[in-house]
C-alpha positions as CSV (number, residue, x, y, z in Angstrom):
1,X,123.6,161.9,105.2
2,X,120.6,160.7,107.7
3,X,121.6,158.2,109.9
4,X,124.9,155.2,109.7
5,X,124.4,152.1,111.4
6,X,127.6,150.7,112.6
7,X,127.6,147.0,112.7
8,X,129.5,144.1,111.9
9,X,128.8,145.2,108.4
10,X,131.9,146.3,106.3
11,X,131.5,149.9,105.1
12,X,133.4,151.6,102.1
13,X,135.1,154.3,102.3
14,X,132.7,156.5,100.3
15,X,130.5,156.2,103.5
16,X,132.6,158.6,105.0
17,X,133.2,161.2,102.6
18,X,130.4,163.7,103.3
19,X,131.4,163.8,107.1
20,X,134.7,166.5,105.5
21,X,132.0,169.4,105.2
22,X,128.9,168.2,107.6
23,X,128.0,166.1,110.1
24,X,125.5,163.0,110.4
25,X,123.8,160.8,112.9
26,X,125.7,157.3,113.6
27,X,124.1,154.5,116.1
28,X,125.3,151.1,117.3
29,X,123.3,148.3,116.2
30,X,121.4,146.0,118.9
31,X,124.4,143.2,117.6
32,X,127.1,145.5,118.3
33,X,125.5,146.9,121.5
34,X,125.5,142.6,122.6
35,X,129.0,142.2,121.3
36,X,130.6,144.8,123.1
37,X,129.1,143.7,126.1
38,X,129.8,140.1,125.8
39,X,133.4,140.9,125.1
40,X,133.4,143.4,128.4
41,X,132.1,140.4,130.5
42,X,134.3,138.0,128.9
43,X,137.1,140.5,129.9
44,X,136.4,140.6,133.6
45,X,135.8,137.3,134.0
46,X,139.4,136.7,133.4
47,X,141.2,139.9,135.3
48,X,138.7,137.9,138.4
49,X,141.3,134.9,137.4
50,X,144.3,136.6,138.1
51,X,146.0,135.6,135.2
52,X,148.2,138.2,133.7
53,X,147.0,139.9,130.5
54,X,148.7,142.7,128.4
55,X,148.0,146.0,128.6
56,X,145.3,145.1,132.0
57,X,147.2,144.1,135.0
58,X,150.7,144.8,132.9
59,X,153.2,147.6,132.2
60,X,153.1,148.7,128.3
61,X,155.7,148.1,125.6
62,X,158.8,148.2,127.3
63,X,157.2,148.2,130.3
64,X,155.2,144.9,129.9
65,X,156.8,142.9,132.5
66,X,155.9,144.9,135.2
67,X,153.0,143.4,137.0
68,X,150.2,145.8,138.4
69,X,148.2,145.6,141.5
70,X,144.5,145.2,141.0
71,X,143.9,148.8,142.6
72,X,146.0,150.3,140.6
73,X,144.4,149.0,137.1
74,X,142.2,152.3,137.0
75,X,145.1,154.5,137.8
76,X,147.1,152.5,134.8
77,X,144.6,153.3,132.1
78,X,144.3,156.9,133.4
79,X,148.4,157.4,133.3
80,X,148.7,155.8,129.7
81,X,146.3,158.3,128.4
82,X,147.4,161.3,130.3
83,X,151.2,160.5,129.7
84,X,150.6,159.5,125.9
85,X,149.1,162.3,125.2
86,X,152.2,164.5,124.1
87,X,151.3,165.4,120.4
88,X,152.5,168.8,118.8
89,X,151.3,170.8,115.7
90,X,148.4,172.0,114.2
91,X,145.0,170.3,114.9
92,X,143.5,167.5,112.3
93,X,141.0,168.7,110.4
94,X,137.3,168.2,111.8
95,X,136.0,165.5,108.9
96,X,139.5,164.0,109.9
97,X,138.1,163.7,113.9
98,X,135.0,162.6,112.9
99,X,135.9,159.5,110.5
100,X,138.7,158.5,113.3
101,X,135.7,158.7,115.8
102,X,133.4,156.7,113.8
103,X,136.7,154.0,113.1
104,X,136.9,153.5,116.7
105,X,133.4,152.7,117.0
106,X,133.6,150.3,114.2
107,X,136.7,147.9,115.6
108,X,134.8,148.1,119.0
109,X,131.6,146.6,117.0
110,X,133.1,143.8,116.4
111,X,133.2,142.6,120.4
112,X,136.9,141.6,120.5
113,X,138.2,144.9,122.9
114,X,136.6,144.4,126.3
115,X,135.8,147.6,126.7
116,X,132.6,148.9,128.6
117,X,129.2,149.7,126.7
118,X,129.8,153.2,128.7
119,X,132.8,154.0,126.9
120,X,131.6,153.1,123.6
121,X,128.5,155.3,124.4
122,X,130.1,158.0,125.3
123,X,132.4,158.4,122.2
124,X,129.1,157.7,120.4
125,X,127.1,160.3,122.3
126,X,130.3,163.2,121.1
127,X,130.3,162.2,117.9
128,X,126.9,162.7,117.5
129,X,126.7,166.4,119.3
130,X,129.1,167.0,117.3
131,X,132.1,167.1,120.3
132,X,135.5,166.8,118.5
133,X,138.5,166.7,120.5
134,X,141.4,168.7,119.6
135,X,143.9,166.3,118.1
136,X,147.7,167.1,117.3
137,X,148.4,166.1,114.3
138,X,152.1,165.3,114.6
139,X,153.4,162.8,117.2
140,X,152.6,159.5,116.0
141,X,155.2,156.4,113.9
142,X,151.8,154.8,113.2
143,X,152.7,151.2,115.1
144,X,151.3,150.4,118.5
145,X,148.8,152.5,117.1
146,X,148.1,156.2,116.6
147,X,149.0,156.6,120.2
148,X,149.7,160.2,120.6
149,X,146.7,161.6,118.6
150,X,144.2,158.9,120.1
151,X,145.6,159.8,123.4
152,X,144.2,163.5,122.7
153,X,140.8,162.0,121.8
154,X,141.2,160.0,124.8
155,X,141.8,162.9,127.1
156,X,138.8,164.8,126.2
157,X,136.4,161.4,127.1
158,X,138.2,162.0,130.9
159,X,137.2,165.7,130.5
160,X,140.5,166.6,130.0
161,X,142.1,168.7,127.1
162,X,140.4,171.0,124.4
163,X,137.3,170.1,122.0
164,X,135.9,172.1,118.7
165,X,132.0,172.7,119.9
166,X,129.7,174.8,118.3
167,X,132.1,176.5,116.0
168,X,135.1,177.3,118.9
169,X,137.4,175.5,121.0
170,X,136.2,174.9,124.6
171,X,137.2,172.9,127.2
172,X,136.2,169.0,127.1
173,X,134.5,169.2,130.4
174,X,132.6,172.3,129.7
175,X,131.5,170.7,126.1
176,X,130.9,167.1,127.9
177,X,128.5,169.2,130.7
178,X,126.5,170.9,128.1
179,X,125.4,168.5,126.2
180,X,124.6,166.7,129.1
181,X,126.9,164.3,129.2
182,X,129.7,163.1,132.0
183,X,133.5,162.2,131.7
184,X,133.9,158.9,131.7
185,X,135.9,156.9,134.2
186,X,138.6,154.7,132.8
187,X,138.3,150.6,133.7
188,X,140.7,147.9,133.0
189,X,141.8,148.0,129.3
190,X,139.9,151.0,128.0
191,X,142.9,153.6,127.8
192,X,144.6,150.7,125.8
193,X,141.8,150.1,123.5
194,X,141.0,154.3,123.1
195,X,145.0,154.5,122.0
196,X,145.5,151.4,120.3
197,X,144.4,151.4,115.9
198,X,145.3,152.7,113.1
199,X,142.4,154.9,113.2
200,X,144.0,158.1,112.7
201,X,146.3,156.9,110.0
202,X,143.1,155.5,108.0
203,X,141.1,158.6,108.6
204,X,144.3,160.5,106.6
205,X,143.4,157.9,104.0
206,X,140.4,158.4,103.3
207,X,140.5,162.1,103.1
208,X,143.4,161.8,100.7
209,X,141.3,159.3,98.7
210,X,138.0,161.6,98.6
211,X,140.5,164.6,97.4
212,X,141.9,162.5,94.8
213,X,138.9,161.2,93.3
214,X,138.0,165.1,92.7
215,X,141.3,165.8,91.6
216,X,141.7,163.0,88.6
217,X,137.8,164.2,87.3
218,X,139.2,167.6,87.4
219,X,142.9,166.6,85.7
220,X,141.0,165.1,83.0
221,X,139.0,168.7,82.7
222,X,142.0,170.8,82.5
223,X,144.1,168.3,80.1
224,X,140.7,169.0,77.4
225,X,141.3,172.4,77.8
226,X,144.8,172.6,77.0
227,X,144.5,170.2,74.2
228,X,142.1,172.7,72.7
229,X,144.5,175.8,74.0
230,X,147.7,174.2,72.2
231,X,145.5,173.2,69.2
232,X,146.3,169.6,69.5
233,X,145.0,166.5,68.2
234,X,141.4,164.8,69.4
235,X,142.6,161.1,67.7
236,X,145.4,160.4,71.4
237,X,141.8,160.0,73.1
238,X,139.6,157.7,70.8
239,X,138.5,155.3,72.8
240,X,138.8,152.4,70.2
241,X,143.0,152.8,70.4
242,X,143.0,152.4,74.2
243,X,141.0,149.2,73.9
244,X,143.9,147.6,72.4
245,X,145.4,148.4,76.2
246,X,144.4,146.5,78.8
247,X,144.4,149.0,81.4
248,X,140.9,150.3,82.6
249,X,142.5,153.7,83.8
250,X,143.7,154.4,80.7
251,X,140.6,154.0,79.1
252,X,138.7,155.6,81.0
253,X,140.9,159.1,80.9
254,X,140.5,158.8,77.2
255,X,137.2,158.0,76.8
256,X,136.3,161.6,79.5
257,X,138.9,164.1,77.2
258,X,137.2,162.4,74.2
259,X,133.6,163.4,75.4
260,X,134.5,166.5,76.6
261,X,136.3,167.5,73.6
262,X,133.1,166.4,71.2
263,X,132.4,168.6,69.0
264,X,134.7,171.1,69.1
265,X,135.1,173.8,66.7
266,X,138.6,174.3,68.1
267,X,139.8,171.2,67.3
268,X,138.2,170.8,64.1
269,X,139.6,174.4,63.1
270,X,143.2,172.5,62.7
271,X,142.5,169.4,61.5
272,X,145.0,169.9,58.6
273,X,147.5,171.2,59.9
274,X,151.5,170.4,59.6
275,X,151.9,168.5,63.4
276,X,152.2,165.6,63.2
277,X,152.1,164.3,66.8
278,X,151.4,166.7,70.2
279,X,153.9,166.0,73.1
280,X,153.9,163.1,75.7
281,X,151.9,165.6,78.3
282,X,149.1,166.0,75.8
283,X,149.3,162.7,73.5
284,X,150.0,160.2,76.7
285,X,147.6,162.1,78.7
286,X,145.2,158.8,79.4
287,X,148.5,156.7,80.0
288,X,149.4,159.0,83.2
289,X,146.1,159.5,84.4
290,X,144.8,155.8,83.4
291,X,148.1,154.9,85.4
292,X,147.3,157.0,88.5
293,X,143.2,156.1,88.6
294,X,144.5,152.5,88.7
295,X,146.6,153.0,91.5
296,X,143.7,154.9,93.3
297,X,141.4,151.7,92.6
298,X,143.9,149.8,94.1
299,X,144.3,151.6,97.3
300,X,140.8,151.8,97.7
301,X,140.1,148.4,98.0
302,X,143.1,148.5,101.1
303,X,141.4,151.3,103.0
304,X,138.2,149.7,103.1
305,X,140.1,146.1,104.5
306,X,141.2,148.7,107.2
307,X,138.5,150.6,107.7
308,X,136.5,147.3,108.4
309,X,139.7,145.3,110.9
310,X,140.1,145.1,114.0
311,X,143.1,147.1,114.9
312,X,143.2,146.7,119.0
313,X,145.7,144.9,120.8
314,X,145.3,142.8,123.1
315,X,142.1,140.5,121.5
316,X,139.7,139.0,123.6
317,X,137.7,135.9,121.3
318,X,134.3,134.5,122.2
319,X,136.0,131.5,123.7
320,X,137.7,133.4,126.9
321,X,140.9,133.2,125.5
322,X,143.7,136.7,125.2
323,X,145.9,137.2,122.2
324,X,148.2,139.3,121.8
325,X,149.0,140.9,118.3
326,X,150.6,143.7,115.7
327,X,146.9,145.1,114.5
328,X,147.8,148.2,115.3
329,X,150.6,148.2,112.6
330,X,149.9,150.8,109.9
331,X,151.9,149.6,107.4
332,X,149.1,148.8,105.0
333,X,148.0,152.1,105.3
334,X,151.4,153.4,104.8
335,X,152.5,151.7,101.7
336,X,148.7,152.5,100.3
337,X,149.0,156.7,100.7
338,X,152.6,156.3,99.6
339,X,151.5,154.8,96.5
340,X,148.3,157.0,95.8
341,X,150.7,160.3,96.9
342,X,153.3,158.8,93.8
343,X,150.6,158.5,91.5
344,X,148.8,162.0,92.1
345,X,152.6,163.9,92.1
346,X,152.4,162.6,88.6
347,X,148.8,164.2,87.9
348,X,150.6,167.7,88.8
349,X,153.6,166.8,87.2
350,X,152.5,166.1,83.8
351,X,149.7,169.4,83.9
352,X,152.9,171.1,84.9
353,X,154.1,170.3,81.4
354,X,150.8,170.8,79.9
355,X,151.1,174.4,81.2
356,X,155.3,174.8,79.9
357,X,153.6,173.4,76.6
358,X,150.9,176.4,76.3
359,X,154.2,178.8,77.3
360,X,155.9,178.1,73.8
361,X,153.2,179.7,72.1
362,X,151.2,177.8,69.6
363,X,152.3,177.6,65.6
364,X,151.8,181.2,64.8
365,X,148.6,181.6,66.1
366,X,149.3,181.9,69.9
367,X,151.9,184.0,70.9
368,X,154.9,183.5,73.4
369,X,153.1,182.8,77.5
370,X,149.5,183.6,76.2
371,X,150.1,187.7,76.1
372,X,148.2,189.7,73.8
373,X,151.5,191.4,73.7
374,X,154.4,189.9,74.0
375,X,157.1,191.9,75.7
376,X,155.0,194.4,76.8
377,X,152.9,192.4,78.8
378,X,154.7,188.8,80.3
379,X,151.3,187.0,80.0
380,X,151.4,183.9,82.1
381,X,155.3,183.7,82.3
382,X,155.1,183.4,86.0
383,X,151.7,181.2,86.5
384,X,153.7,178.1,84.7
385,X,156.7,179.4,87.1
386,X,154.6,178.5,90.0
387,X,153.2,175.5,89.2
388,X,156.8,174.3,88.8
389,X,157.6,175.2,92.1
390,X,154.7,173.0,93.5
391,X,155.7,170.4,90.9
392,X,159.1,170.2,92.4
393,X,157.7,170.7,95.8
394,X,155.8,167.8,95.6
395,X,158.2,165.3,94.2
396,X,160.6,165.3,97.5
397,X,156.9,165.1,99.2
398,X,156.5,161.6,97.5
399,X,159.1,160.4,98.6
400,X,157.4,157.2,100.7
401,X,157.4,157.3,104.2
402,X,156.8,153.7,105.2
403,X,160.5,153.1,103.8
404,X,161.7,154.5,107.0
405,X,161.3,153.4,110.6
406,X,163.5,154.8,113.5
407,X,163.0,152.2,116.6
408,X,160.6,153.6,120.1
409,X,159.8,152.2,123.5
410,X,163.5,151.3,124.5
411,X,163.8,149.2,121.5
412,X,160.1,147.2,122.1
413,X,158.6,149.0,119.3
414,X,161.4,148.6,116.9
415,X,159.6,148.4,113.0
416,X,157.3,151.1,112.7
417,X,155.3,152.3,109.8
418,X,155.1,156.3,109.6
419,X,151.9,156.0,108.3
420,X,150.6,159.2,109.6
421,X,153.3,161.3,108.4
422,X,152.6,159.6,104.6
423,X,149.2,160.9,105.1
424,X,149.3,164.7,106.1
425,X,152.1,164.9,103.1
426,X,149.8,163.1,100.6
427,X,147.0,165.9,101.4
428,X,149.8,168.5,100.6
429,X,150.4,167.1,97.7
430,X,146.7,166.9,96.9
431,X,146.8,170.7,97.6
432,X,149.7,171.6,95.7
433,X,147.6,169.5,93.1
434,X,144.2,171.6,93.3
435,X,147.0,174.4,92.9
436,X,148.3,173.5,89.8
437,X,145.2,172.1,88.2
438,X,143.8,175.8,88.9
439,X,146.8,177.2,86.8
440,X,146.3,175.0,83.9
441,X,142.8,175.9,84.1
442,X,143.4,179.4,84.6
443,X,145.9,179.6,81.4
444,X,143.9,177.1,79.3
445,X,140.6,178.9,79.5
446,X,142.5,181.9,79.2
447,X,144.1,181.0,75.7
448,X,140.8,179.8,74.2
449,X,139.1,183.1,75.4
450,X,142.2,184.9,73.7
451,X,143.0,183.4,71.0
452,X,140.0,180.7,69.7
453,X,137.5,182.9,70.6
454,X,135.5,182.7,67.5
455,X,135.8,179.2,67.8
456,X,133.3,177.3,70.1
457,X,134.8,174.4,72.9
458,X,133.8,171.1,73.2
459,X,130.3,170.4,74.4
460,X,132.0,169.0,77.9
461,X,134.2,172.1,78.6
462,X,132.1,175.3,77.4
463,X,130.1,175.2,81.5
464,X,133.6,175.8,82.8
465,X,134.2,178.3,79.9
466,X,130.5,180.0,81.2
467,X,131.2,179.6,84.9
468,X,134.8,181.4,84.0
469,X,133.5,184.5,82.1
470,X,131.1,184.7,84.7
471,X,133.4,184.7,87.4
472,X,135.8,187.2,85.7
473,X,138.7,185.2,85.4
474,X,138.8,185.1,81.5
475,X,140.8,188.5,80.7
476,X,143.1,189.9,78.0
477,X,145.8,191.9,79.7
478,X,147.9,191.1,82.6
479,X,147.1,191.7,85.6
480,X,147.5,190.5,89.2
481,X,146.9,186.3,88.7
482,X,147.2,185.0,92.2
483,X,143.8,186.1,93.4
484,X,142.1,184.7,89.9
485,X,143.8,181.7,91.0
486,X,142.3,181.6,94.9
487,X,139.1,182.1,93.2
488,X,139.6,179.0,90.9
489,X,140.6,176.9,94.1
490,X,137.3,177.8,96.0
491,X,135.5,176.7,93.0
492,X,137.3,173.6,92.9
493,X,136.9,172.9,96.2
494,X,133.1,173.9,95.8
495,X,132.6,171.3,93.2
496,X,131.1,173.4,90.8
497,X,133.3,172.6,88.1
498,X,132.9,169.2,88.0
499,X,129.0,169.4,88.5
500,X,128.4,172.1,85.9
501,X,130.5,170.0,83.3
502,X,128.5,166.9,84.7
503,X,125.5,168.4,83.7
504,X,125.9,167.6,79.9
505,X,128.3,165.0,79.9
506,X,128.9,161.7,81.7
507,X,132.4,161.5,82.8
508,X,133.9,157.8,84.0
């Protein structure tokens, strides 16, 4: 990835998608560097005032109207991050860490925080050894900030908690003291600032945006197949009927089954047959996914407003002056993932169908679940059983998050988003996804390799047709399917499908 300046400069998303598999080098510009400074001056300048300020010589939330001595205001920063610090469940995933790393950096760019050019620093300095804190990933509402989860990043800056380091989990301290670095000591603000933003929230975001943009490429790779598996029609997917819709999605769905389906003698080999239309799964293939890509655009363009905000709280401007406000509210976070976790459920719900579809058996010429011998063998009976499981699964996972809010901090805190939680169940839906699409794949290829054999795919599908029979997962008798199916999800999750089908066809 070579090296990411952070700056005042907005960043998309996309800038962040490697860091799920690898690491890269990230630096402060000199205008940051000045910004953050100025902003830390600014900030002492009026705690040497006296006047009361939120968060600084305060009580939080509840708490706010509790004054603080000014000998305590280092103790105060060290008990909000030790006390806040309370998050349970499994860790966040290391691309996860990094990105919500790098999003703190980013808001603290902008010079509106107050914190010290040694904290800033020093969070840069572990992200780029590669120092991740261990972070919970349940305990946060996702208003007032990720609190609980940033609180664990926080810890480890103290040299308290536990850190992935060279491929284990160590202690922060001892991680901090190899790579020659020292815990840092909290000042005035700068436990605020580490748990205040919606950083952890956004990082969920992204991830769930980089996995979806794999998934609707791949969903328009499995849908060819099983158009050519259930001997359906090509004409659903000519691009000159969905320019008489006004809906780029949809258009572009059609127009990648279209080119992956060119010339194909398996399509062509039923031109004249009796069917007169295919289902909705096959037929209304580029309305769904059109509908979902659309609703992905959408959501993108949210993320990257948040990635680029300013999501602390308080604010100190250029001019001296403290305001208080709610940019630590996830909500547009929230309503984004719920909406992009609706729209994928439908990717898995309609290749669900696609696979029922294939079960029928296909007019004469493929029999009942895709078995060379029905009733002997049960073919792939139980495949399309488990992809309606996930289906299912996933549909009460959709159900939106930031539509609920229970109220914290003794009533303070009383509208929250639950961004966080709509964000670790989008990414299970996204896996349930990858699971499904594997099936369909699985059954699709399967069927062609069966049944079509001495018919040739389209142009776009024969590399996954190649990569299959090299893999061994095209076979004619039944057999034990879930570990052909853990193969197919490594190579989705490899990328190699989509870059060997990339190879000789553009996709949109």
């Amino acid at each position: 990835m070579g090296t990411v300046l952070i700056s005042d400069s907005s960043l998309s998303w996309r800038t962040f998608d490697c860091l799920f598999d690898g690491t890269a080098h990230f630096r402060l510009s000199r205008e940051a560097k000045k910004s953050i400074l100025v902003s830390h001056q600014l900030l002492n300048n009026i705690i040497d005032t006296g006047d009361q300020i939120y968060g600084v010589n305060t009580g939080f939330g509840k708490l706010s109207n509790i004054s603080i001595k000014t000998e305590d205001l280092k103790q105060l920063q060290l008990n909000l991050v030790r006390s806040h610090a309370c998050g349970l469940g499994k860790p966040l995933g290391l691309g996860v860490t990094r990105i919500t790393m790098v999003l703190k950096l980013m808001t603290w760019a902008k010079g509106y925080s107050g914190i010290s050019p040694k904290l800033s620093q020093l969070l840069l300095d572990m992200l780029n050894h590669d120092i991740l804190p261990v972070i919970p990933r349940k305990g946060s509402v996702g208003a007032s900030g990720d609190l609980a989860p940033l609180a664990h990043m926080a810890c480890a800056m103290i040299g308290e908690g536990d850190v992935f380091f060279k491929d284990r989990i160590t202690s922060a301290r001892n991680a901090l003291r190899k790579s020659g670095l020292k815990p840092i000591v909290l000042g005035p603000k700068e436990g605020l600032s580490l748990l205040n933003g919606t950083h952890v929230s956004t990082a969920l975001a992204i991830r769930s945006l980089s996995e979806s943009k794999r998934l609707l490429t791949l969903a328009d790779i499995s849908g060819a197949l099983s158009t050519e598996a259930s001997l359906s029609s090509i004409t659903p997917f000519d691009p000159k009927i969905h320019k008489l819709k006004k809906h780029k999605g949809e258009l572009d769905a059609a127009t990648n089954v279209f080119r992956l389906l060119k010339s194909s003698e398996i399509v062509k080999s039923h031109q004249n047959c009796d069917r007169v239309q295919d289902p909705y799964s096959i037929r209304c293939l580029p309305h769904v996914h059109g509908a979902s890509r659309e609703i992905f655009t959408n959501v993108e363009k949210i993320i990257d407003n948040e990635l680029n905000s300013v999501s602390d709280n308080p604010l100190i401007f250029p001019n001296g002056k403290v305001m208080n406000s709610g940019h630590f509210h996830a909500e547009p976070v929230a309503q984004a993932i719920d909406s992009l976790s609706i729209a994928m459920a439908e990717i898995g719900a309609i290749a669900e169908r696609r696979i029922h579809f294939l079960m029928k058996g296909v007019d004469g010429k493929v029999p009942l679940f895709g078995a060379k011998e029905p009733g002997i063998e049960s073919g792939f009976m139980l495949a399309q059983v488990t992809a309606a499981a996930l289906a299912s699964e996933n549909k009460t996972l959709a159900h939106p998050a930031s539509i609920d809010s229970l109220s914290t901090s003794a009533g303070q805190e009383d509208f929250v988003s639950m961004a966080p939680w709509s964000g670790i169940s989008c990414l299970q839906i996204l896996k349930n996804i990858r699971r499904i699409l594997a099936i369909e794949l699985l059954v699709a290829t399967n069927i062609n390799y069966r049944f079509h054999k001495k018919y040739s795919s389209g142009s776009g599908l024969k590399p996954v047709i190649t990569l299959f029979k090299r893999e061994k997962l095209l076979t004619k008798n039944d057999h034990i399917l879930s570990q052909d199916l853990v193969l197919i999800n490594k190579l989705i999750s490899s990328g190699k499908i989509i870059q060997n089908v990339k190879k000789v066809i553009n996709l949109v």
